[in-house]
N, C-alpha and C positions, 0 to 999 in steps of 0.2 A: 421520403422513406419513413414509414411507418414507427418502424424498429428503436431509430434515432427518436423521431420528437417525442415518443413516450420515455426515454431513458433522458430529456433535455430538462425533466421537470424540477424546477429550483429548490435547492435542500438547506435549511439552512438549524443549525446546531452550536456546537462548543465553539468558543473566540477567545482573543489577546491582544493589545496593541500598549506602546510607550508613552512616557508622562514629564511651573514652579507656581505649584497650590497648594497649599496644606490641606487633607484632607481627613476629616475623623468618619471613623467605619463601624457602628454599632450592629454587636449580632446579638441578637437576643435568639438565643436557640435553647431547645431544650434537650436532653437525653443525649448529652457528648461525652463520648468515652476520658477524652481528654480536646484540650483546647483547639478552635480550627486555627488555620494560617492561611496566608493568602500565597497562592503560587503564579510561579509565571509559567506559561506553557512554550516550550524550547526546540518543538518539533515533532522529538519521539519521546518526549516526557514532558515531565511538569519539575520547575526546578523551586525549592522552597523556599521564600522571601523574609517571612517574620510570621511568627504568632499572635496570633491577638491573644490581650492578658486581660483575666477575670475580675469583672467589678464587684462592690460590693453589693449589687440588687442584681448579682447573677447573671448577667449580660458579661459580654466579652466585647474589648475595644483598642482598637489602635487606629493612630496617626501617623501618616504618611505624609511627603511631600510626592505631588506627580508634576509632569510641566504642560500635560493635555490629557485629556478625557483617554482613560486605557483599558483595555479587560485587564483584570484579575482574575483569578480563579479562587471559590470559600472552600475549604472543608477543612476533615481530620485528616484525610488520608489524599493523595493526586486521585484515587479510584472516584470518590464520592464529591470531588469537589466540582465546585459552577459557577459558571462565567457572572462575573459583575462589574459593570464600570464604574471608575475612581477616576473622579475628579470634574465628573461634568457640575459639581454642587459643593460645598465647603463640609457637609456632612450628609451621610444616609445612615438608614438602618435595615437591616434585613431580619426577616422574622422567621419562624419554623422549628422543624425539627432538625438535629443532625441527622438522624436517621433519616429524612427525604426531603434532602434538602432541595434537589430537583421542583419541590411543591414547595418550597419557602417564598414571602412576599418583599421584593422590595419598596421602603417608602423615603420620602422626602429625596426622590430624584426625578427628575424629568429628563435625563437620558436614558436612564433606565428602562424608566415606562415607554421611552418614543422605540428605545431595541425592542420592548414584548410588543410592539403596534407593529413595528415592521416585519416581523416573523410571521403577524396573522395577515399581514398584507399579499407576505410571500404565498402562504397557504391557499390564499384565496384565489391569488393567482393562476397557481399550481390547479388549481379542480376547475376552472375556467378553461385553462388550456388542456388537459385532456378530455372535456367536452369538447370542445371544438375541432382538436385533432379529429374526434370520431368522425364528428359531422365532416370535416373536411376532405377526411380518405378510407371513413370503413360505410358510411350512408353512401346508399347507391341513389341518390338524389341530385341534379346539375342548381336545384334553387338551393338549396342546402349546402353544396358543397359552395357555392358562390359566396354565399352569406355568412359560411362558419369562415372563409378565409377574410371579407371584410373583419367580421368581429377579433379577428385572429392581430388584422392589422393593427385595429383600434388597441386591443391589447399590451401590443410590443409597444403603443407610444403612451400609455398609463406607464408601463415600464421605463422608460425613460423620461418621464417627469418625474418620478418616484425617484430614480438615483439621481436626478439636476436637484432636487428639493433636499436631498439628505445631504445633500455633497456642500449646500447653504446651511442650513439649519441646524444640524450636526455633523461633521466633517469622520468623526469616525464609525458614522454609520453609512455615510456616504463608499466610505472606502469598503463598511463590509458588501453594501448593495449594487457598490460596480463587481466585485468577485463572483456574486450570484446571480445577475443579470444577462440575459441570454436573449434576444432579439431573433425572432421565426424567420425564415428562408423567405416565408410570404411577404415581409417587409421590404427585404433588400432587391434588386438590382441583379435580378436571378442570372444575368447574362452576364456579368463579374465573375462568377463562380463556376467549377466545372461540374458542383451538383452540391447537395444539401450537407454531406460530409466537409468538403472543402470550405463550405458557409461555417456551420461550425466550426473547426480550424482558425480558420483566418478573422472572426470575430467573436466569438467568447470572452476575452481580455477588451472588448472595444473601450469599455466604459474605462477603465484601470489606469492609472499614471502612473506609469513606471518611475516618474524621477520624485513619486513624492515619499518622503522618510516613513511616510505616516506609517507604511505598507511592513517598516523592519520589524516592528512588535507588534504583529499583530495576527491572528493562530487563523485568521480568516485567509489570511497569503496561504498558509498547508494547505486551508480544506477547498479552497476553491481550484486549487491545484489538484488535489487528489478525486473531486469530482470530474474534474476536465477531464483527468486520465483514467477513471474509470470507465467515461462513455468512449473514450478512445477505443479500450483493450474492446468493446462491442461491435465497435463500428468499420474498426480500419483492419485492415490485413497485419498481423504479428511483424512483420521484419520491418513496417512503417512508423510504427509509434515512439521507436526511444528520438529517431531523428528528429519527429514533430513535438515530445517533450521537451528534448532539449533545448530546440529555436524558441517556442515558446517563452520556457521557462527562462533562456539566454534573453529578454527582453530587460529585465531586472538588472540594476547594474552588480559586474563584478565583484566579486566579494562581498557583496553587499548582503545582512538577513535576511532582505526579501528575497533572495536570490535563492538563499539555503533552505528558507524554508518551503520555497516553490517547487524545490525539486527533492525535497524531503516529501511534501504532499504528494510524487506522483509515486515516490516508491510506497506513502503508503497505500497506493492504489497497487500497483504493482508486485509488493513481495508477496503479499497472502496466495499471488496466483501460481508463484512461481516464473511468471512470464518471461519470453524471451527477451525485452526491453529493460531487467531489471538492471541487468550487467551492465553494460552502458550508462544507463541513468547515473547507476550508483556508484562505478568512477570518476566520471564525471566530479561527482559532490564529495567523495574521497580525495579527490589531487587537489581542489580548490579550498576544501574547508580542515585540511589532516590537522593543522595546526592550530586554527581558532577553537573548532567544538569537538572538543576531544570523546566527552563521553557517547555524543551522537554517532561519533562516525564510527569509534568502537562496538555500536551496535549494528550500524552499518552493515561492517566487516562482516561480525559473526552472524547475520543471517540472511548475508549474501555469499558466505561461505563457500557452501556446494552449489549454486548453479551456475558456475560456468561449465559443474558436466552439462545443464539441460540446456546446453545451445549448439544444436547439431552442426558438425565441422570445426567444432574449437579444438585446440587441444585437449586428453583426456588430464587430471590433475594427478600428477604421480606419487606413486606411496611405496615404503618397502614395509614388509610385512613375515613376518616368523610361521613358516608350515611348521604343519604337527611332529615331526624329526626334529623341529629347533635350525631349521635353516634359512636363510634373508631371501626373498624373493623379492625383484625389485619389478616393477612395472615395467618402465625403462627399458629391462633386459628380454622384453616378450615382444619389443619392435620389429619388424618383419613378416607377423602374423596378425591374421585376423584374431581377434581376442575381448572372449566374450566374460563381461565382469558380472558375477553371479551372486548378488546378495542375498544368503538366506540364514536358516539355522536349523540346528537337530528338535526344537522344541516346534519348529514351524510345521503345520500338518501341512496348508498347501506346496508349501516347500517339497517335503519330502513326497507328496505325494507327485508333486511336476518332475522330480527326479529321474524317473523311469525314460522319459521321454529328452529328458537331457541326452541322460548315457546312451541313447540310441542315436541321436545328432551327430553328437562329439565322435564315436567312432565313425559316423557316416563323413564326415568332412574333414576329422584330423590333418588325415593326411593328406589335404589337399590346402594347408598352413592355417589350420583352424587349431584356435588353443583356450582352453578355459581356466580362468583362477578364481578359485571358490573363496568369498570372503566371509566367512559364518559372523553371527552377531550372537553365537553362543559365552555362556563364561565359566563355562565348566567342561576341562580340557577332554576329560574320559566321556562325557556327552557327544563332544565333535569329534572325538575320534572313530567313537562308536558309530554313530552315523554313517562318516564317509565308508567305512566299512561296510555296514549294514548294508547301506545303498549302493556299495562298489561304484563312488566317483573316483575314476583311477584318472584326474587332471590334477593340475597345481592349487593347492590350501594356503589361507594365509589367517588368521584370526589376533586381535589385541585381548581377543578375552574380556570384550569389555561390557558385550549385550548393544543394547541402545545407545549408550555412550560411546562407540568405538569410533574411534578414531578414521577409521576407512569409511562407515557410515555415514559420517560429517561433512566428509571429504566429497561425498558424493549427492547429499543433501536426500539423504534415504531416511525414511519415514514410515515403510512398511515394506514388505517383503512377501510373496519373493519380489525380487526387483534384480533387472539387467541393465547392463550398459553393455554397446556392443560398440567395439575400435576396429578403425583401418590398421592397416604395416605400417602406418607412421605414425600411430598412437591418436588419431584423432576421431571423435566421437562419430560415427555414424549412426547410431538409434538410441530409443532406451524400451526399456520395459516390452521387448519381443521376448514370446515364449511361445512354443509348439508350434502349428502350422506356421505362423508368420515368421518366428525363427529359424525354419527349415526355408522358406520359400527367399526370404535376405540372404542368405549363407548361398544358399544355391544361385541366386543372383551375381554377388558381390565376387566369388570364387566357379564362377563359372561353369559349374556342376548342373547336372541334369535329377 
């Protein structure tokens, strides 16, 4: 499959891992707003360790004890700061500017230097294998495609002397190059597999030892996770992924960092999309971590908030809310009916302009136990009053008056408008974001109308 080995190509970026060495850390930087510090990275942030303090020939320095070779992260700020390892040497120096420090040098380390070797090893890799993929499935050639799958094999076993070799010679580079190491379908024992998805699946992690510590501090357990699940959300059918995240990521022992952080990497593959796997994942790492990383799963929460509305057949999340008379409208109390949740506002042109075609719905199916509750995200009360008038929506209003912040928005995980949610009589979600034909053709389905 095409689609996969061009999305399999090794990526490799930001890192972390844990550390009895004294080590001293010279930055010689120039143009810093104020002093860097070295952070630790904790999942969905970077947590702050110590500052390095200013010498008198203008360098900045500190001493540390570690108890093995670990990333660190330099800067002023968690935004601008970069990975470096502490401890594979009794001291280093890094050189640059604050200003980009992405382009700073490190010297007097030879693990350092072996991490920038491995990253151009990765790359080299990376443009090899998408040569060869072409040759192997887009050249309409059988000597070509023969010979791109030999070189393809030769490949995968460079690949694998590369992690036996780091996994000797530097053990935390070892650990970051089994995360990133990926073995091609043409390698394996194709009759194992029920196709090139399931190969991925079931070997991505091959290199990986679950039972080694090395894996709890170290930000390569996120990203290798959050790569895995990004080719997931491409490859697999939606309702398959949180199951094969979670087995996965379940390979890590309980409780354990690497644990958190692996299944912290898949939600960051996961929330940006909204996906239906995120719900899952992300209780998952709520019920098991509520009490060790408090500030993580607090971020968790708040922005997995609203999607349990987007997982069609959940229940919908219920809210009471004050119509423009000053009366409670509960969610709750509209079970019974199909009940279409209407996010707009008076300031919204496509809103008001989709309006017309509402009011022609709603009287078409009212009475056939169709019911609408207008939630505006206006904050100006004679605005939405005026509106619903203007526009004669004679259904149920409910507004916090709060604009973008409101509370029913949140709740819903709405982010632009107009926007629907449409429920069964038992309050549970059937659609979202239907409007005109397609909201006339559900309604006439679902309520049995012609």
């Amino acid at each position: 499959m095409l689609r996969l080995l061009l999305l399999l190509c090794c990526t490799l970026s930001v890192v972390s891992l844990s550390a009895q060495r004294e080590v001293t850390l010279t930055a010689q930087l120039g143009d810093c707003p104020k002093a860097p510090q070295l952070y630790r990275f904790t999942g969905f942030g970077f947590e702050p360790l110590r500052p390095l303090v200013l010498q008198d020939d203008g360098s900045y320095r500190a001493t540390l004890t570690v108890e093995e070779p670990v990333f660190r992260y330099l800067g002023t700020d968690p935004s601008s700061a970069v990975p470096i390892i502490l401890g594979g040497e009794d001291s280093l120096t890094i050189s640059g500017d604050c200003g980009a420090l992405r382009q700073a040098v490190v010297s007097g380390s030879a693990i350092n230097t072996a991490y920038g070797e491995l990253k151009q090893e990765f790359d080299a890799f990376n443009e090899r294998y998408t040569t060869l993929i072409q040759d192997i499935q887009v050249v309409q050639d059988e000597r070509v495609n023969r010979e791109g799958e030999e070189a393809m094999r030769q490949l995968d076993e460079e690949k694998r002397e590369l992690v036996a070799r780091m996994a000797v010679e530097y053990p935390l580079l070892g650990r970051v190059a089994s995360l990133n190491t990926y073995l091609s379908f043409y390698s394996a024992d194709q009759e194992q597999y029920a196709g090139e998805v399931d190969h991925y699946v079931r070997t991505y992690f091959q290199f990986v030892d679950f039972t080694d510590p090395g894996y709890n501090d170290l930000s390569w357990t996120f990203e290798g996770s959050r790569n895995f699940t990004a080719t997931l959300i491409k490859v697999l059918p939606a309702g398959e992924i949180a199951a094969v995240v979670l087995e996965q990521t379940g390979s890590w022992p309980a409780g354990s960092k690497a644990r958190y952080l692996a299944r912290s990497g898949a939600l960051g593959a996961l929330i940006p999309t909204k996906h239906p796997a995120t719900l899952s994942v992300a209780q998952a790492l709520i019920a098991e971590y509520e009490s060790t990383e408090l500030g993580a799963i607090a971020f968790v929460k708040q922005q997995t908030a609203g999607l349990a509305s987007f997982t069609i057949g959940a229940p919908a999340p219920l809210f009471t809310g004050e119509s423009p008379e000053g009366e409670s409208i509960s969610l709750e109390d509209l079970r019974g009916q199909y009940v279409l949740l209407d996010f707009w506002a008076s300031w919204c042109g496509p809103c008001r302009r989709e309006n017309p075609n509402v009011v022609r719905i709603y009287h078409k199916y009212k009475e056939l136990g169709f019911e609408i509750l207008g939630i505006s995200l206006d904050e100006h009360r004679e605005r939405w009053e005026g509106a619903i008038a203007a526009d004669e929506l004679d259904w149920l209003h409910v507004s916090d008056l709060q604009g973008w912040a409101s509370e029913f928005g949140r709740l819903y995980g709405v982010t632009a408008i107009p926007q629907t949610v449409l429920l069964d009589r038992e309050g549970n979600i059937v659609a979202r974001d239907l409007r005109g034909a397609d909201l006339e053709r559900k309604l006439a389905e679902v309520l049995g109308a012609r």
